[in-house]
N, C-alpha and C positions, 0 to 999 in steps of 0.2 A: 476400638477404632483402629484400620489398618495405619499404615506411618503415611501412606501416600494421601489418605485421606487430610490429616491431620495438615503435612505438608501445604496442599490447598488451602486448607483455611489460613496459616498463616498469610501465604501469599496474598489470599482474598482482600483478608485485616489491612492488611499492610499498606493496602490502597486509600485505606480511612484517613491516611497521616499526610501530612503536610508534603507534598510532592517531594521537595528538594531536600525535606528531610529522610534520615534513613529508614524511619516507623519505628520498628521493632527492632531492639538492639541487635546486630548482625549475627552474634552467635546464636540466636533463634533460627534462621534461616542457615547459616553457613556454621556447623554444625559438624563436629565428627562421626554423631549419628547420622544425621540424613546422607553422607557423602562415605558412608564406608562399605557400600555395595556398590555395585551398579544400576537394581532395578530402583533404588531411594530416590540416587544422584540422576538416573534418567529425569524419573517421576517431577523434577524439577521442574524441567523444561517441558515437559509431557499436560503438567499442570499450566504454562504461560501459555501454550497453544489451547487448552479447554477454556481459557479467559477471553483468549482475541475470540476466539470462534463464538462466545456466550455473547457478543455484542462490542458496544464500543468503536474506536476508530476501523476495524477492519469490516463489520458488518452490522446490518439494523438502521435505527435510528437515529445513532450516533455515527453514523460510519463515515467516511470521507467520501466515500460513493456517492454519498446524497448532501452533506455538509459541506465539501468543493464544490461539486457538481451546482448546490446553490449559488456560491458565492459567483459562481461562472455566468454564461449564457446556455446551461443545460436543459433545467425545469420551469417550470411553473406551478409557484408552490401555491397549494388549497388550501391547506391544513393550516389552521389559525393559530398552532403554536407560536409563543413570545420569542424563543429563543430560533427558531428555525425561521420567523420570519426577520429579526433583524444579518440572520447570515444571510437570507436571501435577498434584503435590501440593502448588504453590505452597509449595513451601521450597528456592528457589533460596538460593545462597549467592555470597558477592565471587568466590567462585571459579572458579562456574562460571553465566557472563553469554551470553543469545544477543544477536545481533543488533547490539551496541555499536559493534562493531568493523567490521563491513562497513557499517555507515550512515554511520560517519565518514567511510570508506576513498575513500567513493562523495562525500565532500561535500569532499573531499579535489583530487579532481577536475574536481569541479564547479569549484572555486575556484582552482587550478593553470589550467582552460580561461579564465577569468574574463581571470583575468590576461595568458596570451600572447592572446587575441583584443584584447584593451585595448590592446597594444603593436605590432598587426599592424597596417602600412600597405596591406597585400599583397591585403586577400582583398576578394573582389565584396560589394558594403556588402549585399546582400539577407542572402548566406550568413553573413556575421560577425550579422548583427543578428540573423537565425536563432538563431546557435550560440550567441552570448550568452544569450538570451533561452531554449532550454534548460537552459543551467547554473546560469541565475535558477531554475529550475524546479523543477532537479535538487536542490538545496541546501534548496528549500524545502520537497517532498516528504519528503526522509530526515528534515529539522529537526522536520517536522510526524509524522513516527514516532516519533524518539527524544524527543521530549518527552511523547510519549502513552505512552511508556513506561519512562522516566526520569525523568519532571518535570524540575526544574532541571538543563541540562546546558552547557557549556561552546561559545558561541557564534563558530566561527570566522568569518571573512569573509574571508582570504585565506590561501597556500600557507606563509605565511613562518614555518618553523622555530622561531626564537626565540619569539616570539609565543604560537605555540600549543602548547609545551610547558609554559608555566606558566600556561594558561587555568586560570581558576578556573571556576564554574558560573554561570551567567546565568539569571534570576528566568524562568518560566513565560511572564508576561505581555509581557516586552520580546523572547523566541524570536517570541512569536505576530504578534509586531505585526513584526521582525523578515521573517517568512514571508511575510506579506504584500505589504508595501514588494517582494520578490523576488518576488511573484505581481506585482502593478502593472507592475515593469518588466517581466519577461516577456510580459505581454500588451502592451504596446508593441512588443515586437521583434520578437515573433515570427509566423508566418505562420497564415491562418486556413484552410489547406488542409494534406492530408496529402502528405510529401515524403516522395522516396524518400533514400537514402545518398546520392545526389549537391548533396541540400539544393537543387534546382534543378527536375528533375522531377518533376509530380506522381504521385502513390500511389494506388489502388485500398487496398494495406494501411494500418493505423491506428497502425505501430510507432515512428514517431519523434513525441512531443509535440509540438502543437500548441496555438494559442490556446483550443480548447474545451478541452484537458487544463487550460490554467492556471486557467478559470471552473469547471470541474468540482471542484478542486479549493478554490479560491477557495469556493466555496461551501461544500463539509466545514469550512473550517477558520473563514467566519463562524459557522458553525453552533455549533461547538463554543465559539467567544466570543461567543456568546446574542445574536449581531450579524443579527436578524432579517431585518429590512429588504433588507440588504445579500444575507444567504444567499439569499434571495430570488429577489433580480436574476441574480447569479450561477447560481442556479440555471434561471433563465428563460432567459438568451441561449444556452444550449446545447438544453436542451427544447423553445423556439420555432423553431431551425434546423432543419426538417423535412426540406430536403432532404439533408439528412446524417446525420441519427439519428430514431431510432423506436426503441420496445418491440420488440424482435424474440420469434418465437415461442420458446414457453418449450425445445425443441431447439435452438433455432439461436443461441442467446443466445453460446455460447463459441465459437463458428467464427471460422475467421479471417475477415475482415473485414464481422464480422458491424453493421449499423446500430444496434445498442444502444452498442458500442464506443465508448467516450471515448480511450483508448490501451490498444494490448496491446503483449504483448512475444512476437517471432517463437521458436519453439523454436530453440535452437541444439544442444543434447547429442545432438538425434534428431531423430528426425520426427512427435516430438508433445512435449506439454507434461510437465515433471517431474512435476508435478502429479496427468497421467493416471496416470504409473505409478507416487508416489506412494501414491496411496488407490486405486487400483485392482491392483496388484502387491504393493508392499511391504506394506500396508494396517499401518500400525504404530498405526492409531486404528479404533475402531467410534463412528456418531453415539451423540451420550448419550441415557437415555431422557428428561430433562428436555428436548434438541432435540424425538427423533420425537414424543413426546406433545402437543404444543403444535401440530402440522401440524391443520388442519381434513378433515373429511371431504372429499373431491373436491378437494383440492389439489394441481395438477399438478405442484407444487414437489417433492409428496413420492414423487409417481411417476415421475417424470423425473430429478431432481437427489440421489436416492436410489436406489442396489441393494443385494442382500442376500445373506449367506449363511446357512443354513438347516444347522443343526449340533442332530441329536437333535431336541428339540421347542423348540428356542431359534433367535430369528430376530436377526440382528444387520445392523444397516446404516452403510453407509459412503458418504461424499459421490460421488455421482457427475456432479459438473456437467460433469467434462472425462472422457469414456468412450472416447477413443483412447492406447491403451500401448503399441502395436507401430506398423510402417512403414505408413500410410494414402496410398492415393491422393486418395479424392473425403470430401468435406468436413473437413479440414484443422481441428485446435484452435489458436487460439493463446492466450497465457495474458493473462486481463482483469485490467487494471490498474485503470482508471477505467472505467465505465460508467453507461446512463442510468436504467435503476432506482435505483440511488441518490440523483439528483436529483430523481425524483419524490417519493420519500421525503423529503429534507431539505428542498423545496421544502412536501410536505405539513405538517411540523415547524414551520416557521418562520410559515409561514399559521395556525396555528393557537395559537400562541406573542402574534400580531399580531391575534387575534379571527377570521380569515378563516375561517367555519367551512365554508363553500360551497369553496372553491380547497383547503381539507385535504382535504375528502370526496371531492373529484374528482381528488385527486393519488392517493389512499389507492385511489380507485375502480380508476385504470388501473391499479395491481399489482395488485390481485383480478381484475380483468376475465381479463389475459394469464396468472395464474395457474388460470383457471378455476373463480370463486367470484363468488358476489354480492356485488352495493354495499353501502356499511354500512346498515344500519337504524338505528344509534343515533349521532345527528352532534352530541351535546351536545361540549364543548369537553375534558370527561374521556374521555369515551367517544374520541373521534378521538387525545386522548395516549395511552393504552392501546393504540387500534391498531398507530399508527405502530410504536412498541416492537416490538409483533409482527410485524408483517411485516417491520420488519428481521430481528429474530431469523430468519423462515423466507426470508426472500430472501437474505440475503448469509451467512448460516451457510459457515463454512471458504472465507471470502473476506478474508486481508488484516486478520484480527483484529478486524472490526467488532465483536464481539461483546463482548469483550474491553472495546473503547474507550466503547462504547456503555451498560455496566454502569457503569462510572466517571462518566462523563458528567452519566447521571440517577442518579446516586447508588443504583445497585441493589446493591452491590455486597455493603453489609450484610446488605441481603434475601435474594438469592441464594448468598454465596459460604459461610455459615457450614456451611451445607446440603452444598452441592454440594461443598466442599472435607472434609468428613467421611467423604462417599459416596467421593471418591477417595484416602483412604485418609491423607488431613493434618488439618492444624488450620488457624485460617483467622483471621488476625489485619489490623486494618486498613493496619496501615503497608504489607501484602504488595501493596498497591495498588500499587507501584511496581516495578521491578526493582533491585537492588542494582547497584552500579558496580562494577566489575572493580575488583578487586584489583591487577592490574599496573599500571592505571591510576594508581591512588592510591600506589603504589609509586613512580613515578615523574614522577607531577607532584604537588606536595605543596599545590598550590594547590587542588585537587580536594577535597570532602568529602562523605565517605559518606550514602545515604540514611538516615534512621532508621528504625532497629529490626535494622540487620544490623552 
């Protein structure tokens, strides 16, 4: 069996074990063998990317795309599952938690690579500075989800067993600043071009993170600590790189290696994205009517990144921003992780946060342009925060939970959710804001305390 093989499966195993425990004693994983090349030590992180892409929070049925997306006002869920209908009635319970456990699993890893690349003599200083500077990334990504969906959660920084089974919970603000500090280093280490698996050749594809992933993301997560200025910049050094990214047309936005692309992740279960088949196969959600009714007249968002089925005199629609679910030759999906409409957006946010009411309306303008609608008419400074709002809402709709994080954020949550959580068939109480902690969890490290109100 090759060693990368071998590799994977530990990593797979590893998932079996108690989240916040370390699984598999560390020198399994962090290993003078596995970290004394370069192609082992890549195969690392080569292997965490083949596990998002297999499913889980980034895609599928587990994904945040559709598991926020319920908890929001995005769907309307058909699919009679137990576990999918209490997220979408927002009465989940310690019992049954999505996503906890594979974001550790994944930071687990990140922090297991941390560690043997720190102790390797062995590998070409480009590659190790690479790989570190992804598991900066890696750690900082999943942290910046489970706190958008856990608030205070249990702050590991390294593999060691003892450690982090009696992690208690780390305050909001010290994950965020935390995330950070791992954005900074990352953009030191790592390379401003896309690499292939060999961490050495360069990429046509956009699948392994890169220093725009780190700014890309570096900018969501100023944004969300009302850290203007800074969102700003962040959002600028990716947007100004023109020879790398552009708005792509509103088709070709989810291709593989399409120029809107911050990072995707390659399908690995087929030869399209779970995603496709997903909402266009399985369809276990229809958009909600609080989604289609908010699209404008002549919005190519809702032509394109919407199809339908036509049942009696009732029309139901379902996300279709990824429309390949069988074997494709010519034009290829792969599934968007980061991308540059977003940064228009947070870049429009924070300009207007900073009085920029000219740099709002021209961030604001380029999503209507490529969506196929005119400039704003009304550029007062409420008028441009009302936008924004909305074209998230219709741009990143069953993308990654924006919608979700975005209601918390600006406090809609009151506004929206008493409504929308009635119409899906719950009650709709503020503490639901968060998700509850797994029960096993707290079972097991007694340092752990539950959210309130479960």
């Amino acid at each position: 069996m090759r060693l990368y093989t071998i590799i994977f499966l530990l990593l797979f195993f590893c998932g079996c074990k108690k989240v916040l425990d370390a699984g598999l004693p560390t020198d399994k994983i962090v290993s003078a063998t596995v970290y004394a090349s370069d192609a082992t030590a890549a195969s690392v992180m080569t292997g965490l990317y083949y596990t998002m892409s297999s499913g889980g929070p980034a895609t599928g049925n587990e994904s945040l795309s559709l598991i926020a997306g319920l908890s929001a006002d995005e769907y309307k869920l058909v699919n009679s599952d137990e576990g999918l209908r209490a997220v979408y009635q927002n009465a989940l319970t310690p019992m049954m938690v999505p996503a906890w456990a594979k974001l550790f699993n994944y930071i687990y890893v990140a922090n297991s690579a941390l560690a043997g690349l720190r102790n390797s003599n062995s590998l070409t200083p480009a590659v190790k500075s690479q790989l570190m500077g992804e598991a900066y990334f890696i750690r900082a990504f999943c942290y910046s989800y489970l706190v958008g969906l856990f608030g205070d959660v249990p702050l590991l920084l390294s593999p060691d067993a003892q450690n982090n089974k009696l992690a208690a919970r780390t305050n909001v603000d010290k994950i965020y600043e935390q995330v950070v500090d791992d954005l900074l280093r990352a953009r030191q280490l790592m390379n401003d071009q896309y690499l292939r698996a060999d961490i050495s050749t360069l990429s046509t594809d956009r699948v392994r993170p890169s220093k725009w992933a780190v700014n890309a993301l570096l900018a969501r997560v100023y944004l969300y600590s009302k850290k203007w200025q800074e969102a700003m910049a962040a959002a600028d050094s990716v947007i100004n790189n023109t020879s790398l990214f552009e708005l792509a047309p509103i088709g070709n936005v989810f291709l593989q290696g399409s120029k809107e692309a911050i990072w995707q992740l390659e399908p690995v279960v087929a030869d399209y994205t779970l995603d496709g088949q997903l909402f266009n196969v399985d369809r276990p959600v229809y958009l909600s009517p609080y989604l289609m009714n908010v699209f404008e007249k002549g919005d190519r968002r809702k032509t394109s990144w919407t199809n339908k089925v036509i049942v009696g005199d009732s029309v139901y629609y379902y996300p279709y921003k990824y429309k390949v679910y069988e074997e494709v030759k010519l034009n290829p999906e792969y599934l968007m992780v980061l991308r540059l409409g977003e940064l228009y957006l947070i870049k429009a946010e924070a300009a207007v946060n900073l009085g920029d009411r000219t740099t709002s309306a021209m961030c604001i303008n380029a999503i209507r342009e490529r969506a196929g609608l005119g400039p704003m008419k009304d550029t007062t400074i409420a008028a441009l925060s009302v936008a924004i709002q909305h074209e998230r809402q219709v741009e990143l709709f069953a993308e990654w939970g924006h919608r979700w994080f975005d209601l918390k954020r600006v406090e809609g949550l009151q506004v929206v959710m008493p409504e929308v959580t009635k119409w899906k068939g719950g009650n709709w109480d503020d503490y639901k804001k968060l998700y509850p902690i797994p029960e096993n969890e707290l079972q097991l490290d007694r340092a752990l305390v539950q959210n309130t109100g479960y």
